[in-house]
C-alpha positions as a Markdown table, in Angstrom:
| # | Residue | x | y | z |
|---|---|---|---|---|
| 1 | Unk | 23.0 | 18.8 | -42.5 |
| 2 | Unk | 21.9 | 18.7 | -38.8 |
| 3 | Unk | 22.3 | 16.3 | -36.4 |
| 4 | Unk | 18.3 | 16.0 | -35.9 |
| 5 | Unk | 17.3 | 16.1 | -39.8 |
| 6 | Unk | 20.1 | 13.2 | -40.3 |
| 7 | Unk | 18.1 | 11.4 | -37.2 |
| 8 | Unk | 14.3 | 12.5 | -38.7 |
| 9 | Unk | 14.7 | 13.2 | -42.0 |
| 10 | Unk | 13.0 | 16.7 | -41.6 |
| 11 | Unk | 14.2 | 19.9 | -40.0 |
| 12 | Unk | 13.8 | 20.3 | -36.4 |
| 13 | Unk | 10.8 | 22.8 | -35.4 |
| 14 | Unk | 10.9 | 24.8 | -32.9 |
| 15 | Unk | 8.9 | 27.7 | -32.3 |
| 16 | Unk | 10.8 | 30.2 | -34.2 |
| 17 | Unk | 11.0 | 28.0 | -37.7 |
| 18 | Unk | 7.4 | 26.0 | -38.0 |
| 19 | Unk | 7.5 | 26.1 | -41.9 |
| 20 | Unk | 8.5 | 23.0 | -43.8 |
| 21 | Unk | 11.0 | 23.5 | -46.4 |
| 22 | Unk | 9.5 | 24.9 | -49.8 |
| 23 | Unk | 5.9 | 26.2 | -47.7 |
| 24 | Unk | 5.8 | 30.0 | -48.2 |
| 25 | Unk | 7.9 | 31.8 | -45.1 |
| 26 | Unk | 6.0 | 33.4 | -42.5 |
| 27 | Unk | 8.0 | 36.7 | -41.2 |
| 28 | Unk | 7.3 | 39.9 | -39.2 |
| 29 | Unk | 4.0 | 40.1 | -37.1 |
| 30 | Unk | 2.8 | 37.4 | -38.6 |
| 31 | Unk | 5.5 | 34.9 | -37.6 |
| 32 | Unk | 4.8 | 37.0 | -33.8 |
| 33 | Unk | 1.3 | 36.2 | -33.8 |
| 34 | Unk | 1.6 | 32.6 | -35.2 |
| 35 | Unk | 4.4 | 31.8 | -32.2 |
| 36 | Unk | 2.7 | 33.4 | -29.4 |
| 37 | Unk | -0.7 | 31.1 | -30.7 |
| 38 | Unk | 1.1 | 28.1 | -30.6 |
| 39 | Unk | 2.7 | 28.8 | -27.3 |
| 40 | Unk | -0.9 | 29.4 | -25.8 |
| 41 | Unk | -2.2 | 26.2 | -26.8 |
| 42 | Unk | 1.0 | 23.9 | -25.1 |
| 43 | Unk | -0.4 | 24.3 | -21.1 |
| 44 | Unk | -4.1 | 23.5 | -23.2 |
| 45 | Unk | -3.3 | 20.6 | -24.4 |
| 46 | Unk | -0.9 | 20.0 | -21.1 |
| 47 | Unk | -4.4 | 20.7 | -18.6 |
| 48 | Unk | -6.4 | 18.2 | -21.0 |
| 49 | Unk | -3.9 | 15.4 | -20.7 |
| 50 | Unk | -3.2 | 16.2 | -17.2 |
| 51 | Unk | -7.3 | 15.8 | -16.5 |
| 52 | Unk | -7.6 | 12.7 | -18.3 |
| 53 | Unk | -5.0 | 11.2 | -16.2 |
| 54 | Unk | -6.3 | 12.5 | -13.3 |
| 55 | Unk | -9.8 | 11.1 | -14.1 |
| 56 | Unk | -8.4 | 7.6 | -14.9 |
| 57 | Unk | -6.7 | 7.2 | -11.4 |
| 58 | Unk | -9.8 | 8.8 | -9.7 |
| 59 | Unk | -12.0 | 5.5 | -10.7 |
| 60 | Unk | -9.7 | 3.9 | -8.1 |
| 61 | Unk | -9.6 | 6.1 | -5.6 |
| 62 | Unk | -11.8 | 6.4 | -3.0 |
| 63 | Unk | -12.0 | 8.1 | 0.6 |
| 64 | Unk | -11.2 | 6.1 | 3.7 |
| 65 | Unk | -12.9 | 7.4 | 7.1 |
| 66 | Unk | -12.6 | 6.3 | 10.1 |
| 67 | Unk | -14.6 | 6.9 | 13.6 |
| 68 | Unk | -12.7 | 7.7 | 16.9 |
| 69 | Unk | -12.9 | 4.0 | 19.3 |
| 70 | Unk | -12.2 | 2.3 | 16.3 |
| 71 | Unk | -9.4 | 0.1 | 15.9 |
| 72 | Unk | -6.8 | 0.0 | 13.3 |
| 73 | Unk | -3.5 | -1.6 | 12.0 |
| 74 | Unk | -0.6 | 0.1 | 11.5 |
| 75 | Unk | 1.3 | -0.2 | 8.2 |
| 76 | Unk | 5.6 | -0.6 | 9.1 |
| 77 | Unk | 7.1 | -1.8 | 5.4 |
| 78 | Unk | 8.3 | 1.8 | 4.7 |
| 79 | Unk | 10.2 | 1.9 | 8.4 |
| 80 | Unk | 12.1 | -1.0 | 8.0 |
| 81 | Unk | 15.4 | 0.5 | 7.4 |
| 82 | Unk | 14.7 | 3.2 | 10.6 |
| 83 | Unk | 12.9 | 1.2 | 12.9 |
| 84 | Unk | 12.4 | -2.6 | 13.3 |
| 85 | Unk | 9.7 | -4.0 | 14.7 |
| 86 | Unk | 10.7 | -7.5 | 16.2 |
| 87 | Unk | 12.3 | -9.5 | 13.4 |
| 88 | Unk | 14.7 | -8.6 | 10.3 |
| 89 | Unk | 14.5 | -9.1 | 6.7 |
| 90 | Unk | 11.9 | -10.9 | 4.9 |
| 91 | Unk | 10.0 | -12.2 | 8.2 |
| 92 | Unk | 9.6 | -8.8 | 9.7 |
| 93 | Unk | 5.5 | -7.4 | 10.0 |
| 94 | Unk | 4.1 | -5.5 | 7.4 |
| 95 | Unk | 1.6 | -3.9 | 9.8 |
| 96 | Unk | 1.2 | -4.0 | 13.7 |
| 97 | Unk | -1.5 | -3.6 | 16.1 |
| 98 | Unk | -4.5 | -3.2 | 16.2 |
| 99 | Unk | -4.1 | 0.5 | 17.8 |
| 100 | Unk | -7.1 | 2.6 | 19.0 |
| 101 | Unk | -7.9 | 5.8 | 17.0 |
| 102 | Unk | -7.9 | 8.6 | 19.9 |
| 103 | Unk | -9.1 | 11.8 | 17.2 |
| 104 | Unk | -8.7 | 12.8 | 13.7 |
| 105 | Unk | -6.3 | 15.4 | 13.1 |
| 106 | Unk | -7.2 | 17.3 | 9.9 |
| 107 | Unk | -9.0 | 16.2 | 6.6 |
| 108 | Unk | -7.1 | 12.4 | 6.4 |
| 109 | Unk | -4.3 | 11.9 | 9.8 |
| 110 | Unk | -5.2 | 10.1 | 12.6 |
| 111 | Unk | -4.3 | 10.0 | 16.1 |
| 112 | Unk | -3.4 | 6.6 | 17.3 |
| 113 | Unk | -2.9 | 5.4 | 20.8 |
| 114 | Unk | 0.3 | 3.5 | 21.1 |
| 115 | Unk | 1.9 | 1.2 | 23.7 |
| 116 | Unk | 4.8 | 2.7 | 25.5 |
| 117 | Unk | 7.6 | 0.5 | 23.1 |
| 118 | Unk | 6.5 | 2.9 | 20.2 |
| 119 | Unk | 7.0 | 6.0 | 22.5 |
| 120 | Unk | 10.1 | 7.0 | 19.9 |
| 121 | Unk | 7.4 | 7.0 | 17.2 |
| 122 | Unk | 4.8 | 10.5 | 17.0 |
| 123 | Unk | 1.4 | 9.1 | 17.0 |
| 124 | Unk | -0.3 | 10.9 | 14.2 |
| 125 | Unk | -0.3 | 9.0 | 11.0 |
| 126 | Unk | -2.1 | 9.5 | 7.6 |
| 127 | Unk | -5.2 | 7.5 | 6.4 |
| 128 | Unk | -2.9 | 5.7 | 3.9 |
| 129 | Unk | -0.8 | 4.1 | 6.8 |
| 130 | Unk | -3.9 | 2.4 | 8.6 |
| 131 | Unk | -5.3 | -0.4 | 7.5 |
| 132 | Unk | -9.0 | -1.5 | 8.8 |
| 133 | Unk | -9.2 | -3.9 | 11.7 |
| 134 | Unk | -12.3 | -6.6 | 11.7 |
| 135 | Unk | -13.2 | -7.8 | 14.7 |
| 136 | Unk | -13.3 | -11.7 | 15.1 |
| 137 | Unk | -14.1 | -13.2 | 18.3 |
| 138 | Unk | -13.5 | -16.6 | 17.9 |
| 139 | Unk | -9.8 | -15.9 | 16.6 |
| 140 | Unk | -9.2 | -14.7 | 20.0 |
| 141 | Unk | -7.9 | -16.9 | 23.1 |
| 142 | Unk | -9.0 | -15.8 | 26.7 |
| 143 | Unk | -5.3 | -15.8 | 28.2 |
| 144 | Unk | -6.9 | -17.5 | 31.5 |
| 145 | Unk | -7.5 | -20.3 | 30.2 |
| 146 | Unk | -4.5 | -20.8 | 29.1 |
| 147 | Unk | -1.5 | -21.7 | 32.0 |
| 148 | Unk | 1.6 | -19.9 | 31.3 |
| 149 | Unk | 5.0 | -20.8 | 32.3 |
| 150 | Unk | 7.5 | -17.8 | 33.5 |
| 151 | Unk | 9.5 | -18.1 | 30.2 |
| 152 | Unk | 6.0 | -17.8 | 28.4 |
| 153 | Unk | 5.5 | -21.2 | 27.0 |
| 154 | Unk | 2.7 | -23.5 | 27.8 |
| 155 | Unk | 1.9 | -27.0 | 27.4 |
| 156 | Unk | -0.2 | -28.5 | 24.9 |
| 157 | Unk | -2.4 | -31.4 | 26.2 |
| 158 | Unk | -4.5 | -33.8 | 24.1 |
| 159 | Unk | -8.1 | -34.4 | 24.7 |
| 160 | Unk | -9.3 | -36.9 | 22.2 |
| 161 | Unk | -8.8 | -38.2 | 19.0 |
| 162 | Unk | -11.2 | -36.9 | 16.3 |
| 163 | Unk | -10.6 | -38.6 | 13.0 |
| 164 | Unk | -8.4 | -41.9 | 11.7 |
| 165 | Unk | -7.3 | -41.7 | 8.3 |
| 166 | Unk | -4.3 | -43.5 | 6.3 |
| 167 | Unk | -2.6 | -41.9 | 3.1 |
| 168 | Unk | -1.3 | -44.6 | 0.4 |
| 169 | Unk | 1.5 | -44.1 | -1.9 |
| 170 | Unk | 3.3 | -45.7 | -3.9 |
| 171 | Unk | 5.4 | -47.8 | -1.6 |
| 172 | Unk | 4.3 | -46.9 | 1.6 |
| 173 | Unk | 1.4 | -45.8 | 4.1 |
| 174 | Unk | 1.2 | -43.0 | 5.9 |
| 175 | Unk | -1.2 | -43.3 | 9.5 |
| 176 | Unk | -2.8 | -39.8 | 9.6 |
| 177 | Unk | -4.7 | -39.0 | 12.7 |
| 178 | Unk | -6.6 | -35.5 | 13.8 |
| 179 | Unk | -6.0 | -34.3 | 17.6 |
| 180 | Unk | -8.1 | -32.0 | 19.5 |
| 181 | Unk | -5.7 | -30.3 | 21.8 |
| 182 | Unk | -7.3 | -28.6 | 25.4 |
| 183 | Unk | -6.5 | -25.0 | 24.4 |
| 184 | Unk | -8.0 | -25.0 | 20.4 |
| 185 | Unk | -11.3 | -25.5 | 19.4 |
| 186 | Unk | -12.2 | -28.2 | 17.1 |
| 187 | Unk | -11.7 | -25.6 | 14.0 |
């Protein structure tokens, strides 16, 4: 007995026996033509699988343009075993920037301008490395407002006191209050 008919309980069929054991036995042309049908309709049924697949991950695909002047993040995770940007390990950035898009190269790579640190680092990259930048203005702090020391620290100031609140529990109280600070709005 075979290894595969111990395993299956049926004889192994491959394109030369497709018979089952006591069906009439197909020889000559006839076995020819039978084999060289069978052997036509594999890469059918392989294009028709391969197309539904396709069509399933299609639904959640979808094209990603972007117009030169516009800015964009850069996406690192994939570099960090070349090229570290700032910290190690688990607190290192998953994307950088935002970078200015100079011109599209091709159907989906962009041309990005980069700051002279990332000289090492060819500027085209493809669509699936940027990630969209939203402008927000109030996220933004105007750096002269703001007095910097030479070792690029700066000193927070209290303006008022907005809110007085305690928190009870079980065997103590805890004073809460809410400080607006000169360089942060009351957000």
């Amino acid at each position: 007995m075979a290894p595969y008919e111990a395993l299956y309980g049926c004889m192994c069929r491959t394109h030369l026996c497709w018979t089952e054991l006591g069906e009439r036995c197909v020889l000559g042309l006839e076995l020819v033509f039978e084999t060289d049908d069978k052997i036509r309709l594999i890469p059918d049924c392989l294009r028709m699988t391969s197309d539904r697949h396709k069509s399933y991950a299609d639904l959640k695909r979808h094209e990603i343009k972007y117009s030169t002047r516009y800015f964009v993040f850069l996406k690192v995770s994939p570099w960090k075993k070349v090229l570290r940007f700032g910290w190690k390990g688990k607190l290192s950035p998953r994307i950088i920037g935002p970078y200015q898009i100079l011109k599209q190269v091709g159907l989906v790579a962009y041309q990005l301008e980069l700051p002279p640190e990332l000289k090492r680092i060819h500027d085209v990259f493809h669509v699936s490395m940027l990630r969209r930048h939203h402008f927000d203005p109030p996220h933004i702090v105007p750096v002269e407002e703001i007095d910097v020391r030479p070792d690029l620290t700066f000193k927070e100031e209290p303006v008022q006191i907005l809110d007085h609140d305690v928190k009870v529990l079980r065997r103590k109280s805890i004073p809460l209050v809410k400080v607006l600070w000169r360089n942060h709005s009351t957000e």
